[in-house]
Structures are given as C-alpha cells and as structure tokens.
N, CA, C and O of each residue as an XYZ file, in Angstrom:
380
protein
N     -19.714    -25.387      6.274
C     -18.519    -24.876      6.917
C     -17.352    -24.826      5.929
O     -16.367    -24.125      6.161
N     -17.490    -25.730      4.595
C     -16.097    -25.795      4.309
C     -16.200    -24.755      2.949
O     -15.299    -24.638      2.118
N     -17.583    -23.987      2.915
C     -18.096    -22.849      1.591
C     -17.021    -21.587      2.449
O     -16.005    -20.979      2.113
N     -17.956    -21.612      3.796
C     -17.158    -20.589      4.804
C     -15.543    -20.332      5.153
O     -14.975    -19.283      5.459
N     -15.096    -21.484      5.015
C     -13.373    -21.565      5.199
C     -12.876    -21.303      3.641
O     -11.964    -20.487      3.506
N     -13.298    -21.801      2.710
C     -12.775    -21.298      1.620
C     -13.094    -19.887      0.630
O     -12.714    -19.703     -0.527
N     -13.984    -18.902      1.570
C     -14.153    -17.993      1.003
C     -13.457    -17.141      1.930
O     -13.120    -16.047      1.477
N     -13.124    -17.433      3.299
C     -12.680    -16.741      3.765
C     -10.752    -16.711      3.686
O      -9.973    -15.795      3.947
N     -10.496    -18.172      3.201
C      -9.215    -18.149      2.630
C      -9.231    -17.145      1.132
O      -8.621    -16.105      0.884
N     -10.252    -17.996      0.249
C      -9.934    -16.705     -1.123
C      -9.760    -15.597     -1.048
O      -8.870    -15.146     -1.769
N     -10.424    -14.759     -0.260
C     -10.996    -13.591     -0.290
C      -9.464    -13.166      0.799
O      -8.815    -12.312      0.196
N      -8.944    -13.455      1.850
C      -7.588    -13.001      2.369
C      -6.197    -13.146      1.106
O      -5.245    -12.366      1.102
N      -6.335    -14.127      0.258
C      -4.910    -14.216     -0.981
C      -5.749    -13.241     -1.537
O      -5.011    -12.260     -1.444
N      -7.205    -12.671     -2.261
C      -6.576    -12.415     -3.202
C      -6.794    -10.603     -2.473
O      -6.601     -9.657     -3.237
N      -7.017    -10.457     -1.651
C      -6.609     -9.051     -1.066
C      -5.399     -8.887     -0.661
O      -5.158     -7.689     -0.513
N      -4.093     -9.899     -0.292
C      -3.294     -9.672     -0.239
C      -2.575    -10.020     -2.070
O      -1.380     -9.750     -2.190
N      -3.055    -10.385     -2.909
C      -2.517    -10.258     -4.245
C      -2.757     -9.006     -4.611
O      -2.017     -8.455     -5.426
N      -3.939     -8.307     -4.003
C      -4.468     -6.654     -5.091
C      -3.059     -6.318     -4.460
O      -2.109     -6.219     -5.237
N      -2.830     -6.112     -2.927
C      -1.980     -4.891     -2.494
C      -0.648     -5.463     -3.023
O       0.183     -4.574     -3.207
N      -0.193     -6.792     -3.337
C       0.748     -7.194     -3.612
C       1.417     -6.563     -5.044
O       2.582     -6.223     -5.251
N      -0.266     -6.522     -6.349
C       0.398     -6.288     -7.105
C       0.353     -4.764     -7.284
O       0.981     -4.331     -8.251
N      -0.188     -4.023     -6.628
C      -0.681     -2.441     -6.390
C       0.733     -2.211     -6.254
O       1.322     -1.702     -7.208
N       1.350     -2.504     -5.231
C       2.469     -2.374     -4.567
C       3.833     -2.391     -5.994
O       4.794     -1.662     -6.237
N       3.235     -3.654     -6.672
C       4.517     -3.471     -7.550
C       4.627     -2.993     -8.573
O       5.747     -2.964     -9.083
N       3.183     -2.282     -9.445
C       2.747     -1.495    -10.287
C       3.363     -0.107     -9.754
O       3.807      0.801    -10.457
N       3.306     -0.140     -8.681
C       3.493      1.623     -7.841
C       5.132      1.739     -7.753
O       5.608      2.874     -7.717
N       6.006      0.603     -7.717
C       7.250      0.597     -7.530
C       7.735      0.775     -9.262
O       8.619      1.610     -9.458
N       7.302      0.181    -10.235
C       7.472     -0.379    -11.498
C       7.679      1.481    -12.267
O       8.665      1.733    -12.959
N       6.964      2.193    -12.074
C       6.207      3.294    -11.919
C       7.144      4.538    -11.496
O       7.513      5.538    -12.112
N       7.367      4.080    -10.237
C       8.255      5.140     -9.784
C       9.866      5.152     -9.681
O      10.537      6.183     -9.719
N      10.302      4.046     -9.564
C      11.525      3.495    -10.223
C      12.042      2.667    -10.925
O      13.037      3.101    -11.506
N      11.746      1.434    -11.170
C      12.397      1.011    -12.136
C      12.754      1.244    -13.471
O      13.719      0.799    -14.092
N      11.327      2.445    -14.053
C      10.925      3.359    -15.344
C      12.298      3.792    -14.903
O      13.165      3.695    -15.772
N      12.584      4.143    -14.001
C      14.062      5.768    -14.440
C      14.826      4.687    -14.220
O      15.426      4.729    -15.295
N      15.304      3.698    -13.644
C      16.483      2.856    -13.487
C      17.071      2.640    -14.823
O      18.236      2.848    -15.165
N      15.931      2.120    -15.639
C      15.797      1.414    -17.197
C      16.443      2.579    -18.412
O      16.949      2.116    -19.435
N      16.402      3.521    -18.281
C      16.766      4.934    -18.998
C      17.704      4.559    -19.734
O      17.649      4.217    -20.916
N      18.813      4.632    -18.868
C      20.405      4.523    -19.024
C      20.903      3.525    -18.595
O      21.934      3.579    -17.925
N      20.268      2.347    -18.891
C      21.163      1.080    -18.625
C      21.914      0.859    -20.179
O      21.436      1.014    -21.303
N      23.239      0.448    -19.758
C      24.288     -0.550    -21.159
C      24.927     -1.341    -20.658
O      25.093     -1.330    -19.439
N      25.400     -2.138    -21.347
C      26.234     -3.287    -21.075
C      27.563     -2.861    -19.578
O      27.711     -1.703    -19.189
N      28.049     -3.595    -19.209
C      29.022     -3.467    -18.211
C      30.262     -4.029    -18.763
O      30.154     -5.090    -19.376
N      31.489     -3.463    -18.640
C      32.523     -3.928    -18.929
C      33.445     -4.557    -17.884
O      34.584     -4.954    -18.131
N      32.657     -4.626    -16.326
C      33.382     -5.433    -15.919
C      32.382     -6.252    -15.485
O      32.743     -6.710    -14.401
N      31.125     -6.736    -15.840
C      30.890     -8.429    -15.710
C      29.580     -8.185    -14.645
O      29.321     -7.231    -13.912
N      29.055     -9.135    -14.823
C      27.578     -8.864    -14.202
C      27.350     -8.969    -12.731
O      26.352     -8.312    -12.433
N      27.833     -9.480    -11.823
C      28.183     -9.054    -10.502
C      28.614     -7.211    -10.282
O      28.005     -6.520     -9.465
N      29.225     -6.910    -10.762
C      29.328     -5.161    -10.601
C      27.847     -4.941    -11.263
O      26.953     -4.658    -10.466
N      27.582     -5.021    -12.343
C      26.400     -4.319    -13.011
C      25.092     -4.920    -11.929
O      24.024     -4.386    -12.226
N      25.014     -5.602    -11.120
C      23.899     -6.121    -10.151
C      24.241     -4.842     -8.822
O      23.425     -4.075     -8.312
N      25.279     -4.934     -8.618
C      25.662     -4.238     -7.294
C      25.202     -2.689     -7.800
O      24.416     -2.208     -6.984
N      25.361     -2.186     -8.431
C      25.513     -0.996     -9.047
C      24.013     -0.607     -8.768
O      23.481      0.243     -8.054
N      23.370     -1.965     -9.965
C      21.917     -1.552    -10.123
C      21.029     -1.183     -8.520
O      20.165     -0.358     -8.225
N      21.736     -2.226     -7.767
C      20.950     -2.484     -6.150
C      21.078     -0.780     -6.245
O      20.293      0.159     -6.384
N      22.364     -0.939     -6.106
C      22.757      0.437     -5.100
C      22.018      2.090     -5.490
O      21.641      2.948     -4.692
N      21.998      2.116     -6.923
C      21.043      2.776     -7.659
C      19.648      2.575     -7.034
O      19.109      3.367     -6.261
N      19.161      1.464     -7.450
C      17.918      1.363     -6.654
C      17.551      2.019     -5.228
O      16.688      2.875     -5.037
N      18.286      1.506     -4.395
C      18.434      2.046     -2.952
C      18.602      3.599     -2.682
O      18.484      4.255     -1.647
N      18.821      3.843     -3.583
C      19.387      5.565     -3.651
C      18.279      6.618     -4.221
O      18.086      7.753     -3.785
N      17.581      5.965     -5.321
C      16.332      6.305     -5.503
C      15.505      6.049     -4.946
O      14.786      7.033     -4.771
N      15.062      4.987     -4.412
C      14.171      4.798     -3.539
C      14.525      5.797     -2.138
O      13.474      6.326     -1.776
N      15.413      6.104     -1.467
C      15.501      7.064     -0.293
C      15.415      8.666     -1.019
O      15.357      9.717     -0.380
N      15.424      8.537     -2.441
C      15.187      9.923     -2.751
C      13.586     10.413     -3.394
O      13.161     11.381     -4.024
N      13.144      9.437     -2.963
C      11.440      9.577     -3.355
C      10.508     10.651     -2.184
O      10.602     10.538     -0.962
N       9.724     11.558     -2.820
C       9.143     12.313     -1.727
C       8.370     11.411     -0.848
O       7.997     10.312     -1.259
N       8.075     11.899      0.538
C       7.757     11.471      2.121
C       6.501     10.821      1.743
O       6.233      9.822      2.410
N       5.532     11.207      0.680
C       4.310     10.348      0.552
C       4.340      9.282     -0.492
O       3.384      8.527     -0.667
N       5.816      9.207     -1.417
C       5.586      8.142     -1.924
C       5.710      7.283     -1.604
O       5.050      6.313     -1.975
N       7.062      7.254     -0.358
C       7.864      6.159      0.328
C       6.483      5.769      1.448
O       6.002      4.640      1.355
N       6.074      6.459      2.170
C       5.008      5.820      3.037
C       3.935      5.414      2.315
O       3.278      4.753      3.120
N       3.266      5.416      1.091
C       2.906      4.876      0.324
C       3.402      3.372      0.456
O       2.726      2.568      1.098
N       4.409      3.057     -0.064
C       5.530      2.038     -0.691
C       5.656      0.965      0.888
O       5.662     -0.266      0.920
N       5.751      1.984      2.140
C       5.761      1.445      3.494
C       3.916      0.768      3.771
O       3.451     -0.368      3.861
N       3.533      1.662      3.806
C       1.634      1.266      3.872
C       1.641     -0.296      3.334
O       1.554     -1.324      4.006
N       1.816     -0.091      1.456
C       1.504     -1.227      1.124
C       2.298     -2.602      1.490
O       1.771     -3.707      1.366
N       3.291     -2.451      1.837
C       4.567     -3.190      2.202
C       3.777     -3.887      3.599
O       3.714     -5.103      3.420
N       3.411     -3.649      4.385
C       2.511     -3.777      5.974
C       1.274     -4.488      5.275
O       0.876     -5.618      5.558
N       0.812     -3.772      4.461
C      -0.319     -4.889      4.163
C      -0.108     -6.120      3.305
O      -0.950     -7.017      3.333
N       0.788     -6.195      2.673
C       1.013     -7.488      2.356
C       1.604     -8.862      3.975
O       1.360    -10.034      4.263
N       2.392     -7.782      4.530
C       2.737     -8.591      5.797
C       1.538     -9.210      6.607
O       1.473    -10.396      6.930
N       0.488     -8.134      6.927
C      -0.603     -7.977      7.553
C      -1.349     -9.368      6.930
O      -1.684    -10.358      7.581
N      -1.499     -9.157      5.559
C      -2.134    -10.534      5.036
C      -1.768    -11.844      5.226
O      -2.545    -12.779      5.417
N      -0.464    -11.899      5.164
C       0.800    -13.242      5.785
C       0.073    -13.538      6.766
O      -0.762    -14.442      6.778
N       0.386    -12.664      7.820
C      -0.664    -12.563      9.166
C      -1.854    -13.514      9.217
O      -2.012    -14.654      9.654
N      -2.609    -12.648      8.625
C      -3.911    -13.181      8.632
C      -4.209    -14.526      8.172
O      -5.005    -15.160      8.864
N      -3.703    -15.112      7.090
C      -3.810    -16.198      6.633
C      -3.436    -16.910      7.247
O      -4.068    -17.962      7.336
N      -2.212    -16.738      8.009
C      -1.546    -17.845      8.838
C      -2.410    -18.008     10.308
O      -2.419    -19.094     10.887
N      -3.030    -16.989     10.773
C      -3.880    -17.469     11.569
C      -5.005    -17.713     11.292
O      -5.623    -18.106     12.281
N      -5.721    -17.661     10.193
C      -6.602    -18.548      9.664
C      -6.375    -19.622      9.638
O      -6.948    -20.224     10.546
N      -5.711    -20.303      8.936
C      -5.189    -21.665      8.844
C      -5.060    -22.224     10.122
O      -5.429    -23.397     10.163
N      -4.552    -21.642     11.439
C      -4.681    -22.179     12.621
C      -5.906    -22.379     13.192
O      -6.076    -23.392     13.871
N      -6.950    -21.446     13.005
C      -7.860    -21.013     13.695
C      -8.869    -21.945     13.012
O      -9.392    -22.817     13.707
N      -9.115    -21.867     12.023
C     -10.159    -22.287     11.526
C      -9.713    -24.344     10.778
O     -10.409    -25.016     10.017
N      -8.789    -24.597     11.220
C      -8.449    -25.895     10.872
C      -8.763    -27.064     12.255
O      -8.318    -28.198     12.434
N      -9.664    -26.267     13.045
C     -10.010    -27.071     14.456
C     -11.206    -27.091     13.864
O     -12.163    -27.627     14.422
C-alpha cells in the first residue's frame, strides 16, 4: 500500500511540475523575451521601474492572440487542478 500511495503522490507533483514548467517556458517565450529588449536603468528608483515593468507585462499579456492567452489559461487550471488533486489525495488516501 505504501509503493501505491507514493506513486500515486509522485506521479500527481511531477505532472503538475511538467504543466508548471510548460507553463513558464510558454510565458518566458512569449513575453518576457520582448519585455527584456528595451530594458535600462530607471532614474527614478526601483519601485517605478517594478510598477512600470508589471504594468508592461499586463499589457502584453492582454495583447497576446485568443489562442495564446487560453493556452496560458488551460495551463494555469492545470496546475490548480493538480493542487486539487494532491490535496485530496493526501486526505483520501491517509485513512
């Protein structure tokens, strides 16, 4: 029983690690590459240059075509989905 509980724990992390890191290869990829372009120093101090960057971010990301973003949504659910699962594993199978 305890071959069975721990393959069925491995095998839920590391399917939620593929989509985890799928997910951030696919983000890495589609924006942060163009974020990185034209970054320089800030002359007023790294709190603005954070806000800026978010806000950049956020702006590209809503300007990504309809299948990349549901892409980006898909994998986003399956990492949750895995949370999920594990956590009721751990309930379920700890009786």
């Amino acid at each position: 029983m305890f071959a069975f509980k721990t393959a069925v724990y491995a095998l839920t992390i590391a399917g939620g690690m593929f989509s985890a890191f799928w997910q951030l290869k696919l983000r890495r990829e589609w924006i942060d590459e163009v974020l990185e372009k034209d970054e320089g120093p800030s002359d007023y101090g790294i709190l603005y240059s954070l806000s800026t960057k978010i806000m950049r971010h956020l702006r590209l990301q809503e300007s990504l075509p309809a299948k990349v973003r549901f892409k980006l949504r898909v994998l986003g659910g399956l990492n949750f989905l895995f949370v999920v699962v594990l956590c009721l594993e751990v309930v379920l199978l700890q009786r």
